[in-house]
N, C-alpha and C positions, 0 to 999 in steps of 0.2 A: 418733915415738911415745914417750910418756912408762915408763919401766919400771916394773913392779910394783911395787908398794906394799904388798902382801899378800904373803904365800909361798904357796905352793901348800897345803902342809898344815895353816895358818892358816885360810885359806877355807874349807877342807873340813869345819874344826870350825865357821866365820863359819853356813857354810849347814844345818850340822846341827842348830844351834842355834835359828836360823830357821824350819826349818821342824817343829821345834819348838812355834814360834808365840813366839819371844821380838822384842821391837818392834826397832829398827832402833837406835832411839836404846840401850836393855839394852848389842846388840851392841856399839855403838861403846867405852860406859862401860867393859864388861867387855876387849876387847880392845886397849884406850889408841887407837882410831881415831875420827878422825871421822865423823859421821854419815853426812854427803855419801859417805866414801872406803867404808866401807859397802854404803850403796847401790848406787853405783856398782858394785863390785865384785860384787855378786851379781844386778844386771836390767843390768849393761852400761849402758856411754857413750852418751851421748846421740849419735843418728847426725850426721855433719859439717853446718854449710849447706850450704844447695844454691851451688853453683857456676856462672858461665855457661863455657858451650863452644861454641868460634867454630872448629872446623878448618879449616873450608871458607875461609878466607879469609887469606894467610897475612900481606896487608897491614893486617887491621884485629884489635884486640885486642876482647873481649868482657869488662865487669868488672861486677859485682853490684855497684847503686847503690843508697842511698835512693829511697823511692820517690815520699817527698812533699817535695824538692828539695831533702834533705840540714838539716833542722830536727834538733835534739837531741831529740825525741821521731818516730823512725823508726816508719811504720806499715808495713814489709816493703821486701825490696828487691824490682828488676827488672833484669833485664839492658841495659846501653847496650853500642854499639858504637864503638869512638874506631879513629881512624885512627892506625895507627903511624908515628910520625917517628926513622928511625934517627939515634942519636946515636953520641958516642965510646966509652961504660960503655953500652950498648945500647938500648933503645927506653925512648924517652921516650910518654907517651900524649898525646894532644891531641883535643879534640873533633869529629865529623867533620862 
């Protein structure tokens, strides 16, 4: 997790200010931050992707693939399951 970027009593004027009704972009200009770092900081990070989870099986791995066979224009992932082949530096993945 990345450490704050704001101080705590920096925010607390960030959100006073806001709700206020001053735009996002004001904020940024007025306290030398980015827009983005901003936002973020006052609606929260955007939640992680989703992740697959395979416990049940403790020989096969489960990883979040492309879902239209890995093209540079991704239309969402899906979970695949590949067979694990132990190596010497630990599991290498392989198709199952």
């Amino acid at each position: 997790m990345r450490p704050k970027l704001i101080p705590d009593g920096m925010l607390m004027r960030i959100r006073a200010r806001k709700s206020e009704g001053a735009s996002f972009q004001t904020l940024a200009h007025e306290f030398g931050f980015g827009k983005t770092t901003i936002l973020e900081a006052i609606n929260g990070r955007k939640p992680p992707r989703p992740v697959a989870d395979n416990d049940n099986y403790p020989d096969r791995i489960t990883v979040m693939s492309p879902r239209n066979g890995g093209c540079s224009t991704t239309s969402g992932l899906m979970p695949v399951t590949l067979k694990r082949i132990p190596t010497i530096d630990g599991h290498a993945r392989v198709a199952a």
